[in-house]
DSSP file (Angstrom, degrees, kcal/mol; ACC not computed):
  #  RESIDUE AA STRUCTURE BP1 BP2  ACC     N-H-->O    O-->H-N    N-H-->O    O-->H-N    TCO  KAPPA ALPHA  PHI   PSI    X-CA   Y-CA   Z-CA
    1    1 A X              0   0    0      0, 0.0     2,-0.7     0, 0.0     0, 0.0   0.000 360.0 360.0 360.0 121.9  -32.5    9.0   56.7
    2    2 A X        -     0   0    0      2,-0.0     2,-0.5     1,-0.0     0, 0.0  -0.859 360.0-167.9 -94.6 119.9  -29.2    7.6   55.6
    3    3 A X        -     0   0    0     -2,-0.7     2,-0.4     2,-0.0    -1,-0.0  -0.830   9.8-156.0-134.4 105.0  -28.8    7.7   51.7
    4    4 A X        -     0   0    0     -2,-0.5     2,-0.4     2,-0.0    -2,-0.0  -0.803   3.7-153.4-113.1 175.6  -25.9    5.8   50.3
    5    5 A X        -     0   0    0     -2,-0.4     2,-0.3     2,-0.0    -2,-0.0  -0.937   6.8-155.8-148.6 139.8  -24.1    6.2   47.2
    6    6 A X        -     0   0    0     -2,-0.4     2,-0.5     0, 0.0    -2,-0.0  -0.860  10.5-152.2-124.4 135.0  -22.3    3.9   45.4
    7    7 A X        -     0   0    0     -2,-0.3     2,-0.3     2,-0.0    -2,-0.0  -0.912  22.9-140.6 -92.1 147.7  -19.2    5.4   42.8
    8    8 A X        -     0   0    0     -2,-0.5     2,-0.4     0, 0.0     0, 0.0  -0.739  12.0-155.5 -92.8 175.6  -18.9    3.1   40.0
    9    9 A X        -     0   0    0     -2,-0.3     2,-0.3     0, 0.0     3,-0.0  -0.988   9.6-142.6-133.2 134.7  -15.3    2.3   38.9
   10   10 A X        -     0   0    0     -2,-0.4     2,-0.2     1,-0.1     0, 0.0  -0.670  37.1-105.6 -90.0 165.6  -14.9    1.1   35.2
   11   11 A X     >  -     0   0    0     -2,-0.3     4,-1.2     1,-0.1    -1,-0.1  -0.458   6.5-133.5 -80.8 162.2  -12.1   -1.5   35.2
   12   12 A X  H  > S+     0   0    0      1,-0.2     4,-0.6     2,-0.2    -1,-0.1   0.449 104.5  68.0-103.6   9.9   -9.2   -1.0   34.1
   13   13 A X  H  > S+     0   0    0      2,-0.2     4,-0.5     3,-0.1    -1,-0.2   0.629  99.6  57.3 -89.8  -8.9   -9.0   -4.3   32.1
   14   14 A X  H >> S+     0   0    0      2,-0.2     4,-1.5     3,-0.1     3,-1.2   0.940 110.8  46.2 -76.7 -59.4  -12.1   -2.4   29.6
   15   15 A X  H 3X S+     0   0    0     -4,-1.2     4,-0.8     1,-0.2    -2,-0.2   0.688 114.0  46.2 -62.2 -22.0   -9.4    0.4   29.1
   16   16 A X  H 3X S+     0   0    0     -4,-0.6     4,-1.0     2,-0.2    -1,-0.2   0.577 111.0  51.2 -87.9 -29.0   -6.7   -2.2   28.4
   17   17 A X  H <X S+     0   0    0     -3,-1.2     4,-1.8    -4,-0.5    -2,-0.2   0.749 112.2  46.7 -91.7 -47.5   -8.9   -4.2   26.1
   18   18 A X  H  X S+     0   0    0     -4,-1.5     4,-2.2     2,-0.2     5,-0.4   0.872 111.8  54.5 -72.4 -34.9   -9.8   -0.9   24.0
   19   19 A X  H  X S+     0   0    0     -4,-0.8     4,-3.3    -5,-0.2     5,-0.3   0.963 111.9  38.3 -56.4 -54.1   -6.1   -0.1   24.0
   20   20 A X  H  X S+     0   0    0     -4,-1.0     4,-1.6     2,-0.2    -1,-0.2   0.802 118.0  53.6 -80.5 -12.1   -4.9   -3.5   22.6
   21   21 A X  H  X S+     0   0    0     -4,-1.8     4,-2.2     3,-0.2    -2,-0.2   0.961 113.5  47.9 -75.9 -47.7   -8.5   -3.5   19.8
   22   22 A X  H  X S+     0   0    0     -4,-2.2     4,-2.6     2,-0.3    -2,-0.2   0.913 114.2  42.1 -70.4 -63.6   -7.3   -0.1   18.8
   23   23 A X  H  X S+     0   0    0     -4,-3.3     4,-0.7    -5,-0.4     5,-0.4   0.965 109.7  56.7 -32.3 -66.8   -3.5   -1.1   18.3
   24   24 A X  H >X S+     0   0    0     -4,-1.6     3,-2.5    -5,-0.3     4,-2.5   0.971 108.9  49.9 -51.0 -73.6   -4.4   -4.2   16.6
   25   25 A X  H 3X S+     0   0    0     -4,-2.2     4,-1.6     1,-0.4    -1,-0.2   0.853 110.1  43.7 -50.2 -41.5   -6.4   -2.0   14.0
   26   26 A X  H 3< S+     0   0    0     -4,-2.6    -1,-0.4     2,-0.2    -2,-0.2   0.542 114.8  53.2 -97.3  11.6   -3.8    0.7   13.0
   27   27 A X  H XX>S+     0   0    0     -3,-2.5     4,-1.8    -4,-0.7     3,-1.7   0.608 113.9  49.9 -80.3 -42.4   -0.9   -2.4   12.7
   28   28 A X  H 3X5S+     0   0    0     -4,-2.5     4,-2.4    -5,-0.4     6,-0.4   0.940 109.6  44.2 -53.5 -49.5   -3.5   -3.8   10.5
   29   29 A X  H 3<5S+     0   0    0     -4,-1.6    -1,-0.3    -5,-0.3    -3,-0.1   0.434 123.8  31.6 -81.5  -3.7   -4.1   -1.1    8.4
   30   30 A X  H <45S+     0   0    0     -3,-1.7     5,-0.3     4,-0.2     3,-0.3   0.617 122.1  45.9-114.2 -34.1   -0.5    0.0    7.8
   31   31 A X  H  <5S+     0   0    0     -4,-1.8    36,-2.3     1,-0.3    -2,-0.2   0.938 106.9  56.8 -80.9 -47.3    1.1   -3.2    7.9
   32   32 A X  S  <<S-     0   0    0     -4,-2.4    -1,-0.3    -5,-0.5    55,-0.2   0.876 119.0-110.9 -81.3 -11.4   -1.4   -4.7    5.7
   33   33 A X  S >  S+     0   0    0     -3,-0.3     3,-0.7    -5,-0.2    -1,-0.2   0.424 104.6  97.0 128.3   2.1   -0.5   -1.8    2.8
   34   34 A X  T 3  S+     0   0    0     -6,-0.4    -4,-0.2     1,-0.2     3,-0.1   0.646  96.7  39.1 -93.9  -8.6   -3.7    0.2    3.0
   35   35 A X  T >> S+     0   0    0     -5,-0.3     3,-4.7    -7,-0.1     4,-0.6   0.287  76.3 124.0 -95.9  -3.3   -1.1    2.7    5.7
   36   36 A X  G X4  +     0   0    0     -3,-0.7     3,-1.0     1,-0.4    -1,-0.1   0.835  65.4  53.6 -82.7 -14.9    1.7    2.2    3.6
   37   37 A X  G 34 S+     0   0    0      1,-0.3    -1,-0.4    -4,-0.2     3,-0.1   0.708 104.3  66.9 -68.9   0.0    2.2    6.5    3.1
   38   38 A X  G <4 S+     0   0    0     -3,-4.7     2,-0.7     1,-0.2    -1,-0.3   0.939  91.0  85.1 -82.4 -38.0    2.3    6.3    7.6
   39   39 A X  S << S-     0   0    0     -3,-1.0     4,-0.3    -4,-0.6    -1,-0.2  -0.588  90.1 -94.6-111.5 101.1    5.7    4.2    7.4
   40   40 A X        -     0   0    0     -2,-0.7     3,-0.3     1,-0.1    -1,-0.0   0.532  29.1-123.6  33.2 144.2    9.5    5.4    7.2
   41   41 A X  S >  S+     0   0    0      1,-0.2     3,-2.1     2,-0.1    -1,-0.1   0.571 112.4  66.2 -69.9 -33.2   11.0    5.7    3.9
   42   42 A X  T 3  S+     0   0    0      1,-0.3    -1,-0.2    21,-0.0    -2,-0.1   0.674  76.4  71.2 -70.0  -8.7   13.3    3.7    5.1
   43   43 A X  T 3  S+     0   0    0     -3,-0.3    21,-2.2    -4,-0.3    -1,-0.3   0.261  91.5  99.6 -85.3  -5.1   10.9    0.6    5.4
   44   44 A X  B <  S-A   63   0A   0     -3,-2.1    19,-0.2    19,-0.2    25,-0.0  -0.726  70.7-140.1 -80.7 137.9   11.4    1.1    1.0
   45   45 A X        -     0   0    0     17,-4.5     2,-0.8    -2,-0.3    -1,-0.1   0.027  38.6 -84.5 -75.4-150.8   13.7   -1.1   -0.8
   46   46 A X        -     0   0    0      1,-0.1    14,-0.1    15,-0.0    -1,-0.1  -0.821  54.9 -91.9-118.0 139.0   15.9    0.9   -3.7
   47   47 A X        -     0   0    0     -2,-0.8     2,-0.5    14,-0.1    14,-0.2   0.127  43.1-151.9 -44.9 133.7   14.2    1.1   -7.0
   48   48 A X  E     -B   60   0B   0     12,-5.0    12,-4.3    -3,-0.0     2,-0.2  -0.930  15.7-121.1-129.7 140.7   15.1   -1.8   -9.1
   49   49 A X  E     -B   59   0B   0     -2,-0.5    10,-0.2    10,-0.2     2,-0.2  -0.380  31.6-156.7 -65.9 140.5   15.1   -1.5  -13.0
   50   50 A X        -     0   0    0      8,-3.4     8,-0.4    -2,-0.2     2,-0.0  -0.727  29.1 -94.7 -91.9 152.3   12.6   -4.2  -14.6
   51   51 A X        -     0   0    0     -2,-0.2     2,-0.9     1,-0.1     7,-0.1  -0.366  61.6 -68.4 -62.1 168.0   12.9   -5.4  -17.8
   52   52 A X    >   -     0   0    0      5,-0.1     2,-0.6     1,-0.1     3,-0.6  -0.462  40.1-152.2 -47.9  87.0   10.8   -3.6  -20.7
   53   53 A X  G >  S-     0   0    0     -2,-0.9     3,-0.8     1,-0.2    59,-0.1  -0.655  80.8 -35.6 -43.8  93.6    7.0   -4.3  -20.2
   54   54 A X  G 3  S-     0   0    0     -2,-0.6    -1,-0.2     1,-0.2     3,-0.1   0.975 124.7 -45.9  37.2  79.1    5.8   -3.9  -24.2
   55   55 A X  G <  S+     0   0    0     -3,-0.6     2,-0.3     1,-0.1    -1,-0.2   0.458 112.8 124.8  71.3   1.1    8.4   -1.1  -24.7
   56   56 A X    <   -     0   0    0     -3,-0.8     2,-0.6    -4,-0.1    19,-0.2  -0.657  59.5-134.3 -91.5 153.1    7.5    0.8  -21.4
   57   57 A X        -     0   0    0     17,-2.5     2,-0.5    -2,-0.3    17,-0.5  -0.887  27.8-163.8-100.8 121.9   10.4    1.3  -19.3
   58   58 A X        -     0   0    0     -2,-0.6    -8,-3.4    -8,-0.4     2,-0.3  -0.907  23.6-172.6-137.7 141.7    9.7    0.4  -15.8
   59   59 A X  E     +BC  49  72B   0     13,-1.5    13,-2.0    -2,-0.5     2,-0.3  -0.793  18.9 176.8 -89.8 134.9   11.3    1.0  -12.1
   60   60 A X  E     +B   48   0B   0    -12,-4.3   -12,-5.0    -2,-0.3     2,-0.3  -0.981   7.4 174.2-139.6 171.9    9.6   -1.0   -8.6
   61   61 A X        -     0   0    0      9,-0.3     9,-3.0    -2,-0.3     2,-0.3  -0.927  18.9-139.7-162.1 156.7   10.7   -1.0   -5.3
   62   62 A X  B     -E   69   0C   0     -2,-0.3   -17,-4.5     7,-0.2     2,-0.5  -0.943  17.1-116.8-143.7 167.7    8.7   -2.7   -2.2
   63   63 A X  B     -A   44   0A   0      5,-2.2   -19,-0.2    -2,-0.3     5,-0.1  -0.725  18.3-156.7-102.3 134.6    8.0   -1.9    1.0
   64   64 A X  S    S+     0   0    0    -21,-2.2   -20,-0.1    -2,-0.5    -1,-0.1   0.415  92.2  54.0 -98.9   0.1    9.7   -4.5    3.7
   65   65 A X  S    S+     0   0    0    -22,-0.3     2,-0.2   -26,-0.1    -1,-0.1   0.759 118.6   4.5 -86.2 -43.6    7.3   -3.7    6.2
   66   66 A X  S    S-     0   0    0    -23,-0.1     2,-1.2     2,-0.1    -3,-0.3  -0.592  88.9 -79.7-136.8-159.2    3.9   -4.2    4.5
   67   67 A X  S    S+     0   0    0    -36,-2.3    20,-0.5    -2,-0.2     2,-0.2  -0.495  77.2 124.5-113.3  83.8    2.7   -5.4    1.5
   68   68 A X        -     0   0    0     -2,-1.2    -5,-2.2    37,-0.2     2,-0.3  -0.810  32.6-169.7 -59.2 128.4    3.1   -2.5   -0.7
   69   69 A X  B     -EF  62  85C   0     16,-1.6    16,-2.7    -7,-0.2     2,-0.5  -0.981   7.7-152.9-147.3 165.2    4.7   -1.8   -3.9
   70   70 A X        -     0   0    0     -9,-3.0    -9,-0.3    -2,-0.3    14,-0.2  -0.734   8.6-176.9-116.3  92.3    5.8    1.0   -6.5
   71   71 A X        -     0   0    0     -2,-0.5    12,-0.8   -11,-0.2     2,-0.4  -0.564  15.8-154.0 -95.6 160.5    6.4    1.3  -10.2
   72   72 A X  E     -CD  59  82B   0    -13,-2.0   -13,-1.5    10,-0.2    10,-0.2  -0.955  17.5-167.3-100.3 127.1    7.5    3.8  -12.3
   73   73 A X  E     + D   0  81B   0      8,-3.3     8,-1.0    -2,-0.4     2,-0.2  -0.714  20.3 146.8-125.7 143.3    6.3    3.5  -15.8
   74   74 A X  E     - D   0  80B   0    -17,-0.5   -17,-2.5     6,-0.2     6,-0.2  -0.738  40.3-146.1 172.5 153.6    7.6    5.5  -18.6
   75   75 A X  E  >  - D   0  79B   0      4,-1.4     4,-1.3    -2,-0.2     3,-0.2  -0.912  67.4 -75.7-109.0  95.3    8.6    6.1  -22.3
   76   76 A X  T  4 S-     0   0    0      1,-0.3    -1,-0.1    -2,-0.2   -19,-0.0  -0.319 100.9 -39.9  66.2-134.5   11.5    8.2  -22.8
   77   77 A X  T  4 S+     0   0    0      1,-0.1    -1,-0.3    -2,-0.1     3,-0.2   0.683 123.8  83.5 -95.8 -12.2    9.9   11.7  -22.1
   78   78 A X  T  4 S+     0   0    0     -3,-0.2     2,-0.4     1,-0.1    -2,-0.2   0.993 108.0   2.8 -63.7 -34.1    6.3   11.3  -23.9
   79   79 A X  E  <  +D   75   0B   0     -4,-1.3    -4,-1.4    15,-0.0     2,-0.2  -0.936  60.2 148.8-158.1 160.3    5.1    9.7  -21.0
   80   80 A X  E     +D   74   0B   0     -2,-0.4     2,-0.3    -6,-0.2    -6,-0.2  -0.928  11.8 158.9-166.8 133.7    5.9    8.6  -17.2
   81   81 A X  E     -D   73   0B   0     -8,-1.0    -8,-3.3    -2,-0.2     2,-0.3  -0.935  35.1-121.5-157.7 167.1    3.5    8.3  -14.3
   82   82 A X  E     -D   72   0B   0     -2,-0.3     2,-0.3   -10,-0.2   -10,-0.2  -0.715  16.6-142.4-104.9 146.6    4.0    5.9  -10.9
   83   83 A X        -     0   0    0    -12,-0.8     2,-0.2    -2,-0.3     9,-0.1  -0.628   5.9-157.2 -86.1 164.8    1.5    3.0   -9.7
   84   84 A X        -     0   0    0     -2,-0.3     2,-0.5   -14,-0.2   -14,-0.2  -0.753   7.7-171.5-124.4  96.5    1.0    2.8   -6.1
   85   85 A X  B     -F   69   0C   0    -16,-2.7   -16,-1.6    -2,-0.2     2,-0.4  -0.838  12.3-179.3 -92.1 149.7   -0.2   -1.0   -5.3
   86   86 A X  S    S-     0   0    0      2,-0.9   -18,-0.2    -2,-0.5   -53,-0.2  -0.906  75.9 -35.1-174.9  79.6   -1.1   -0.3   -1.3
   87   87 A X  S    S+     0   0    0    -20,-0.5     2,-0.4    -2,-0.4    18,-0.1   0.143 135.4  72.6  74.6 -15.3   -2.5   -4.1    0.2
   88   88 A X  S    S-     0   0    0    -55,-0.2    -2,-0.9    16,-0.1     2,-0.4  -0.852  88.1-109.2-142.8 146.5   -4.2   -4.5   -3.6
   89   89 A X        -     0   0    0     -2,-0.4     2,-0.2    -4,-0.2    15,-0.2  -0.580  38.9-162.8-124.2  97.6   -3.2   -5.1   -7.5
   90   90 A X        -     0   0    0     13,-2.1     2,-0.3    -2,-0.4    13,-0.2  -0.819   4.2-155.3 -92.3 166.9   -3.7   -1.8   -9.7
   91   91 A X        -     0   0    0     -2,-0.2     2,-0.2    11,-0.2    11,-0.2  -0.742   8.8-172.9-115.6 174.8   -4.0   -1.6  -13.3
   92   92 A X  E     -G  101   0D   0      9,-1.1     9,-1.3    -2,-0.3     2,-0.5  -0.935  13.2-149.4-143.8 126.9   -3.2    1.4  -15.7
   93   93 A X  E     -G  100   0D   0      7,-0.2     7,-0.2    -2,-0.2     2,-0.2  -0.917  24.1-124.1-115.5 128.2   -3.7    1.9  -19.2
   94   94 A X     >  -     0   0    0      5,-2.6     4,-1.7    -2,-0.5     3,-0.5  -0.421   6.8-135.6 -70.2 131.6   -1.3    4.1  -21.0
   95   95 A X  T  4 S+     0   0    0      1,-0.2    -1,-0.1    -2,-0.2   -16,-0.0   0.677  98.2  48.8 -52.3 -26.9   -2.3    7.2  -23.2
   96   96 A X  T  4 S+     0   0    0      1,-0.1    -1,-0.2     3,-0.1   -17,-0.0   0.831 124.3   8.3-118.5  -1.3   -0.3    6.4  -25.7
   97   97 A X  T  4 S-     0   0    0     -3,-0.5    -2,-0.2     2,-0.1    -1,-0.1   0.309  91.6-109.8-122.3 -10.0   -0.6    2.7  -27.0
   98   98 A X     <  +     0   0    0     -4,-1.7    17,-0.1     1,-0.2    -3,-0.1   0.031  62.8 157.6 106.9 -48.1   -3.5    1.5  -25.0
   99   99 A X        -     0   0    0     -6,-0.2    -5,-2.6    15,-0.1     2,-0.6   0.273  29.2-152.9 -41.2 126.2   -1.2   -0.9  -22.8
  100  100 A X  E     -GH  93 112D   0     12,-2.1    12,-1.2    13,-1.1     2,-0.3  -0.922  18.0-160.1-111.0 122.6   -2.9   -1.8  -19.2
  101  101 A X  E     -GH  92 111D   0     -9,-1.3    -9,-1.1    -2,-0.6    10,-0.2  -0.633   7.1-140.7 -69.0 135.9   -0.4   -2.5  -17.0
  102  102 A X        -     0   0    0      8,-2.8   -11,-0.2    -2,-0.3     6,-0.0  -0.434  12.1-174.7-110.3  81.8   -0.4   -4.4  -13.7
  103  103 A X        -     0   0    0    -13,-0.2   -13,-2.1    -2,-0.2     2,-0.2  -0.189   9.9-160.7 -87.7 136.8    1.2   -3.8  -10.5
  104  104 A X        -     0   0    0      4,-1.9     3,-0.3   -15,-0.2   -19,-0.2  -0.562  36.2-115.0-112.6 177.9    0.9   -6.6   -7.4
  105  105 A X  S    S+     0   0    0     -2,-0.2   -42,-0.3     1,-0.2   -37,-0.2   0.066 117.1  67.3-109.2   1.1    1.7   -5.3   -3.9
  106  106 A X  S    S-     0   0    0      2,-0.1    -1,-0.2   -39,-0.1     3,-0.1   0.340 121.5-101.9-110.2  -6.6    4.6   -7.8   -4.3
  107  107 A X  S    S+     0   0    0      1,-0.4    -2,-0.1    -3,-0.3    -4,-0.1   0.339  75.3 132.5 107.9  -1.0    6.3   -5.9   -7.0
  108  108 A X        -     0   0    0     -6,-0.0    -4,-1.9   -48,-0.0    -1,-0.4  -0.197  28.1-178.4 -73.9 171.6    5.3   -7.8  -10.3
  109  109 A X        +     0   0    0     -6,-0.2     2,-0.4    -3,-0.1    -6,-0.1  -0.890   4.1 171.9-165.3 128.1    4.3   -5.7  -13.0
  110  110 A X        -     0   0    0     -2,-0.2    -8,-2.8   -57,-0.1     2,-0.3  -0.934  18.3-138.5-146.3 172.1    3.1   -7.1  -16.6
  111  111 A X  E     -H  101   0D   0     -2,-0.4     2,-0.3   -10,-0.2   -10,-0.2  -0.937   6.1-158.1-136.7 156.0    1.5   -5.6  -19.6
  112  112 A X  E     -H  100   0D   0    -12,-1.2   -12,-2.1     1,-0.4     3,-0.0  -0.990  22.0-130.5-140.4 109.0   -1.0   -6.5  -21.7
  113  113 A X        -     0   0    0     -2,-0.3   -13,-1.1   -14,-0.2     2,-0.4   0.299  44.3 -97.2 -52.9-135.5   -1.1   -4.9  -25.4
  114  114 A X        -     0   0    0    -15,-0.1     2,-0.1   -21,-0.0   -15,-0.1  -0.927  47.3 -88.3-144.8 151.1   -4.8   -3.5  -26.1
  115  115 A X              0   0    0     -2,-0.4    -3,-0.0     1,-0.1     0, 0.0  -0.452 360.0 360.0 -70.0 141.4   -7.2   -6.0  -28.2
  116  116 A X              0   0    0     -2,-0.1    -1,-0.1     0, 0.0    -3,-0.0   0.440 360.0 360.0 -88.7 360.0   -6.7   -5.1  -32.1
C-alpha cells in the first residue's frame, strides 16, 4: 500500500505581506504622535518661548517627525506643569485661576479665562 504525503509550504509572499501590515502599523502609530516617547530626542525642535497665555508663562517645542507637541506652562514658582499633545489637542485647567489651556499637536497653545 503506497501512502503519500504531501508537506505543505506556506508562501513566502504571506510572511512578506505580514511583514509590510506590521511595519505599516508601528510607522503609523509613532509617526502619527500616538509613539511620539519611541522617537530620538533629536527628532524635538528647541523649546521656544510663547508669548504670555492670560499671565501663564509658556515654553513649546514640536516634534519634526510626527505630529506631536510640548508645552511648558508656569507662573513664576506657584505653579508649572508640561502638556504633552501626542496625534491629539489636550486641555488643562490651572489650579490657581481656573484658566483651561489648549495645546494642538502643532504647537498652538491658547487660554481661556474661566466663566465669572
Amino acid at each position: 500500500m503506497a501512502h503519500s504525503s504531501r508537506i505543505r509550504r506556506r508562501s513566502p509572499a504571506l510572511k512578506l505581506v505580514a511583514a509590510a501590515i506590521m511595519l505599516g502599523l508601528a510607522g503609523w502609530y509613532v509617526f502619527s504622535g500616538r509613539g511620539t516617547g519611541l522617537l530620538p530626542p533629536g527628532s524635538w525642535g528647541p523649546w521656544r518661548e510663547k508669548a504670555q497665555v492670560n499671565h501663564w508663562g509658556v515654553q513649546v517645542r514640536v516634534n519634526s517627525w510626527s505630529n506631536a507637541a510640548e508645552a511648558r506652562v508656569h507662573m513664576g514658582k506657584a505653579e508649572d506643569f508640561t502638556m504633552k499633545a501626542y496625534g491629539t489637542r489636550v486641555s488643562a485647567t490651572t489650579v490657581m485661576d481656573g484658566t483651561r489651556l489648549t495645546l494642538t499637536p502643532d504647537g498652538e497653545i491658547t487660554g481661556q479665562w474661566p466663566a465669572q
